[in-house]
Phi, psi and omega in degrees: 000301163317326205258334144345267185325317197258033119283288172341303199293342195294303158336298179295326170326290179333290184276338138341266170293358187276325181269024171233320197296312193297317181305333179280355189270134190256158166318151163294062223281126154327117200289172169253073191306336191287295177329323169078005202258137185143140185256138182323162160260119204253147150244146191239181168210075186271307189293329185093009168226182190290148160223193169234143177324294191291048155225329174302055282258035165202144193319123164246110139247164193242094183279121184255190179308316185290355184301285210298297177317324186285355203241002188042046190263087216223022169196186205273355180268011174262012193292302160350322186261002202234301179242141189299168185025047150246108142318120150245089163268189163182158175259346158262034189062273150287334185278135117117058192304149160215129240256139155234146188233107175092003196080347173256113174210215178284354198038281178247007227266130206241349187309121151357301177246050173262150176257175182267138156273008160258125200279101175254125193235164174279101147069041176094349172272124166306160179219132167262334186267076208311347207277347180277009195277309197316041205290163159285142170273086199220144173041065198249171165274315189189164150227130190249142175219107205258103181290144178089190195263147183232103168226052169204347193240329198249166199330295180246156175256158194240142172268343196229357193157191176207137176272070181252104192271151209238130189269182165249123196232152195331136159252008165069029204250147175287133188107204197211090192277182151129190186234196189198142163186149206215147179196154175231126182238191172318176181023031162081019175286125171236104179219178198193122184212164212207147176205156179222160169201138190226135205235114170281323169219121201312147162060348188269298191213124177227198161174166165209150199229140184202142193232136186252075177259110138308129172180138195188145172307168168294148148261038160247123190282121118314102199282332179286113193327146176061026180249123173301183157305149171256176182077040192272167136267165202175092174195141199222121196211142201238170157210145151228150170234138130236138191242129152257127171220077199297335179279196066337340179235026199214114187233120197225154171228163173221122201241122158232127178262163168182145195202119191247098180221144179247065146320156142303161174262160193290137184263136182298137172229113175319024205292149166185169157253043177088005182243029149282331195114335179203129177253120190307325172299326164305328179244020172057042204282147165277175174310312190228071124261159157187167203218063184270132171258157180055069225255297151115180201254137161225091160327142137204143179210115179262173125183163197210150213220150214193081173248137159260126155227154167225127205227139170262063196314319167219183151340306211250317234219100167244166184236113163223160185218147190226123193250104150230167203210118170216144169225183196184144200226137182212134177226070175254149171220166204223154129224144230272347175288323176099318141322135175321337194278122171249144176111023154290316164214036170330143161206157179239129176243147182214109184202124178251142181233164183228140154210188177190140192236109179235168176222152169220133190217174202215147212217081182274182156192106177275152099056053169052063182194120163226119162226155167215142248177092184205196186212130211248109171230170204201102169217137190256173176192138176232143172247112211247133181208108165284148178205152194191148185218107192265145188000091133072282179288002187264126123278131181240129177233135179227127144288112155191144160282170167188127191229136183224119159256126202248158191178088173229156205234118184215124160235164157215149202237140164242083198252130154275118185261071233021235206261013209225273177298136174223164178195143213249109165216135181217126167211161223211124184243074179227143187242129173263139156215135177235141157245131200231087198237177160076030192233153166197164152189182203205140179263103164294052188265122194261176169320305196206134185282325179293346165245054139296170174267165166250163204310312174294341175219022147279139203249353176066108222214103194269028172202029182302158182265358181270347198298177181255336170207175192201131207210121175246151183282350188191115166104205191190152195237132167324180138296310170297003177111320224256118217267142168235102199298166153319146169294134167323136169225155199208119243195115187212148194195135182234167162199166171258148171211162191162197183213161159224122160198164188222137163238192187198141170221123180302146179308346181266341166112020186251142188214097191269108164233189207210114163265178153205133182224204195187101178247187194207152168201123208283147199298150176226168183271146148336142174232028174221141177204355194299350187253021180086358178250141196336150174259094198272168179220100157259172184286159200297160163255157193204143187230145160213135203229116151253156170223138154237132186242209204181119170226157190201131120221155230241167187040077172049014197117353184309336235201124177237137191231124153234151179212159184218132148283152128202164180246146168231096195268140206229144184223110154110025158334072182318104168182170191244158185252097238247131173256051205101232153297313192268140153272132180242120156318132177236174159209127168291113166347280205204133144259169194221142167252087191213165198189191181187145163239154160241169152229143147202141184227167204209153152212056204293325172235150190283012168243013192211094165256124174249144130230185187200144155196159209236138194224123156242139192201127186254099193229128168191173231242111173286353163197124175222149154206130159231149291288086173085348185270089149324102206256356200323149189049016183266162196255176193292209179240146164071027173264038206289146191309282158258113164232151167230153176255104180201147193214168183202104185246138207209116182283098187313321203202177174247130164238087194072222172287325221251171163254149159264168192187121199229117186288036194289163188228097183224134175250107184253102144263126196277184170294145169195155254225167181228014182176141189320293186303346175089235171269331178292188186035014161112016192234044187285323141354285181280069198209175175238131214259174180322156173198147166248134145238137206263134168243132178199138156286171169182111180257136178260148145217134195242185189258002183231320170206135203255095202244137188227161183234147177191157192248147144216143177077046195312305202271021184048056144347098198234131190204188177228170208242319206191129173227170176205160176282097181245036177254295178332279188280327148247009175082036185206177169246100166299136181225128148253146206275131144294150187311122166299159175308164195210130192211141189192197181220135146220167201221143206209140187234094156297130210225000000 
């Protein structure tokens, strides 16, 4: 009855404001440039065309640099504190982020080859491989994060959203521009970063180059001797763009990316009630301790080749295309239990990937009528090679390949029906094929854990002669050596997707519209089978979502207000279920999703920008069961109830050339669950309970340099980020700590 009531009023809030903002809105006044007062007007490409953020008829938000910096925002898991309803975990501490929007994401599900349903791309390129998510936040233009299912414009269709971080490229302008910055922090944090951009022939040909380095102890202390800390940083990543534009009508970029790191892996926290055998107390351990050997890596190396054209064929009629090529290599290893005892849980997850993205689209725009119109292909491939070493005497090896092809057909039609109505129809036509081939595994088991081998330099031998038994669980082995896979499986699924809405804008420039969209995210196979159990396959998830919304501004430019209702029916939820050892791919029947967001930012005086938002989101499940549990009316994993957002940046004073400027930051996440069950079976654990944490800047700034002092998690919050269930098979609950306060100087010089 309550979560009625509190949709209904959030609704009612909503045609509230869609009906007063043109009355708030005033007549236009002759600006005052000396005041300085009014908040910019941001352009986005939520649409795949230029728009302005308030004009655009779908839930956005648009983070510009000075955003991120002032937010201590400096990699994609700080993102979370920034855009309404959007979550950011990982079950590997920075590598291999998951993203939930809206209440729809990966929920607990850590498989390799799960795609994300928040689609996230580079300058329109999908990035398929989540281990590609972990970007450094460097040289960006902007990063826009487009809310709701996106199935018709953008790369891959997404069931929950889309992430598009936007570089900064040559503007072909004469000379030779870019920064230098440099900072130090808490655990010894050293980082830097540079962009340079140079126009070899005015307005014809340029480029820019900008590079990103990190690196910092863990701040999870590790006490077991000669072991580093965990949770560290460690990362080194380039751009080069070069942009040609031999024409007027002909704009082509060409992007290589590359990017590298070894952090320590994230340290395992031990939760249990004794029936692992080991208890945190015996070694007298703090919240961000832990007293893990052989503690392991998160390996990771990317890079990428990117061509973008845009050729203006006429006045009204262009052709762009989009080419990419990207791979990435990923190795981590743990050991996962959290204990002094080595060989309880170990693991090597090992996986290399490929992908490729071409788009080709033909983009008209007239007299208030923009369609665009193209054909989309796509394909990723992972070479997958698992390894685990269970209470000590078990080695476990998993194999498998897996190649997904992609293949769509898209228009969207965008029409103004004179100076007021517009109306949106878009459909997206895609056929999916996944292939799961090349799998096999096997079980090793020696004697006496004290002559087990050790993990790190066992060669997995599917026929050593010291094992004590040697068992394969899939596929199958000669007398003569030679391994023989699981029979090839092959799995292809479409769908029509698309959108309808319509808006409308008052003579004052306040603007109310109503969507309907229809998203899709194509079925995937399992990625753990090493215990013998099926190479399961679910069915694609498919959402239908409405929203009605609101962008208004208000008191002469003062004040920008966007609000959203939406409803969501969620079908065929991809997630996991952990059995023993094993995680098993499920797929949830149904869910019903709703919420309401608010924004508002304010700049009422030139020395104080404010913003704020607010997220209420109702996300449960109407019917689940898993392993005998009735899960029905329980909420999604990473879905909290309530988040708010409010921040300030407010110019104290004049220094010299420069302003001080002091940034707080505050972030209200309500409770959220860390798995479909909740409370039930015994998973009482596994949640993160309400939290406020505060973030702030305080700053000199010129127009030339920027010296900034800054904080996150001012008052050290200690909470956890992700938990999974390991008590059926080892007795404990895994949990990883969200990040401790954190504090430093950077300091940055624009040249």
């Amino acid at each position: 009855m309550m979560k009625n009531i509190m949709f209904h009023t959030s609704c009612a809030l909503l045609a509230l404001t869609m009906a007063t903002a043109p009355a708030f809105a005033q007549e236009p006044q002759a600006p005052q440039p000396q005041q300085n007062v009014g908040l910019e007007d941001i352009v986005v490409t939520a649409q795949r065309q230029s728009e302005s953020l308030m004009k655009v008829p779908v839930a956005v938000t648009a983070l510009t640099p000075t955003d991120l910096a002032r937010q201590g925002a400096n990699s994609t898991f700080a993102l979370s504190a920034a855009v309404p309803s959007l979550q950011v975990t990982s079950a590997f501490g920075e590598a291999q982020p998951n993203f939930t929007m809206r209440g729809i994401g990966v929920g607990n599900e850590y498989g390799a080859n799960q795609v994300s349903p928040v689609g996230v791309y580079t300058d329109d390129n999908y990035l398929s491989a989540r281990t590609m998510h972990g970007l450094q936040l460097y040289d960006l233009e902007r990063v826009e994060a487009v809310r709701g299912p996106q199935g018709t414009l953008y790369g891959r269709n997404t069931t929950g959203g889309a992430i598009n971080f936007i570089s900064v490229k040559p503007s072909l302008e004469s000379g030779t521009r870019g920064y230098v910055e440099g900072g130090y922090g808490r655990f010894n944090e050293v980082k830097g970063q540079a962009a340079i951009e140079g126009t070899l022939v005015d307005d014809v040909l340029g480029f820019r180059a900008s590079v990103n380095y990190v690196e910092a102890d863990g701040f999870v202390k590790n006490i077991f001797p000669g072991q580093p800390d965990a949770n560290s940083r460690d990362s080194l990543a380039g751009r080069l763009i070069i942009r040609a534009r031999p024409t007027e009508r002909l704009d082509m970029m060409l992007k290589f990316t590359g990017s590298k790191g070894k952090p320590t892996q994230a340290a395992a926290y031990h939760l249990t009630n004794g029936a692992s055998g080991y208890n945190r107390a015996q070694d007298n351990l703090s919240f961000f301790e832990t007293n893990q050997p052989d503690l392991g890596f998160n390996d990771v190396k990317n890079a990428g080749v990117q061509f973008n054209l845009n050729y203006e064929l006429t006045d009204t009629l262009s052709l762009q295309t989009l080419t990419a090529y990207d791979w990435s290599k990923q190795e981590f290893t743990q050991e996962g239990s959290g204990t002094p005892v080595i060989g309880h849980l170990q693991t090597n997850y090992g996986d290399t990937y490929k992908q490729f993205n071409q788009e080709v689209k033909l983009a008209y725009n007239n007299a208030g009528t923009n369609v665009q119109a193209g054909v989309y292909y796509g394909w990723d491939h992972i070479d997958n090679v698992d390894k685990y070493r269970l209470v000590q005497v078990l080695y476990f090896y998993q194999h498998y390949q897996q190649t997904r092809k992609s293949y769509a057909a898209f228009a969207q039609l965008n029409q103004k029906l004179g100076d007021n109505l517009g109306f949106t129809l878009g459909l997206r036509y895609t056929k999916d094929r996944s292939r799961h081939y090349d799998s096999y595994s096997f079980l090793t088991q020696f004697a006496d854990p004290a002559t087990s081998p050790s993990f790190g330099g066992y060669d997995f031998d599917p026929a050593d002669p010291d094992a004590a038994s040697i068992t394969f669980t899939h596929g199958s082995i000669s007398p003569a050596g030679v391994i023989t896979p699981e029979a090839n499986k092959s799995r292809s699924s479409s769908r029509l997707t698309g959108k309808v809405g319509v808006d409308y804008t008052f003579d004052s420039g306040a603007m109310v519209y109503a969507n309907y969209s229809r998203g899709y995210r194509a079925g995937s196979f399992s990625s753990q089978f090493y215990a013998g159990n099926p190479i399961d396959f679910v069915p694609p998830e498919k959402v239908e979502a409405y929203e009605v919304g609101t962008k208004a501004r208000l008191f002469d430019n003062r004040a920008n207000l966007t609000a959203a209702a939406f409803l969501t029916k969620y079908k065929n939820q991809q997630l996991n279920e952990v059995i023993g050892t094993t995680g098993f791919i499920r797929s949830a029947p149904g869910s019903t999703i709703k919420g309401f967001e608010l924004e508002f930012n304010t700049r009422f005086i030139s020395s104080l920008k404010t913003n704020f938002s607010f997220t209420w989101l109702d996300a449960t499940y109407d019917k689940l069961t898993l392993s005998g549990t009735v899960l029905d009316g329980n909420s999604l994993p990473n879905a909290p109830k309530i988040t708010i957002n409010a921040g300030a940046d407010w110019t104290l004073g004049q220094l010299g050339s420069g302003n001080i400027i002091f940034s707080p930051n505050l972030i209200y996440t309500s409770k959220q669950y860390f798995s479909p069950f909740n409370n039930e079976a015994g998973n009482i654990n596994l949640h993160a309970p309400g939290n406020v944490r505060v973030n702030a800047t305080l700053g000199w700034e010129s127009e030339q340099l920027a010296i900034r002092l800054w904080t996150t998690n001012l008052f050290n919050k200690k909470m956890f980020m992700y938990g999974l269930n390991l008590r059926d098979a080892f007795g404990y609950d895994y949990m990883l700590h969200a990040p401790p306060r954190a504090y430093g100087i950077t300091a940055r010089y624009n040249f």
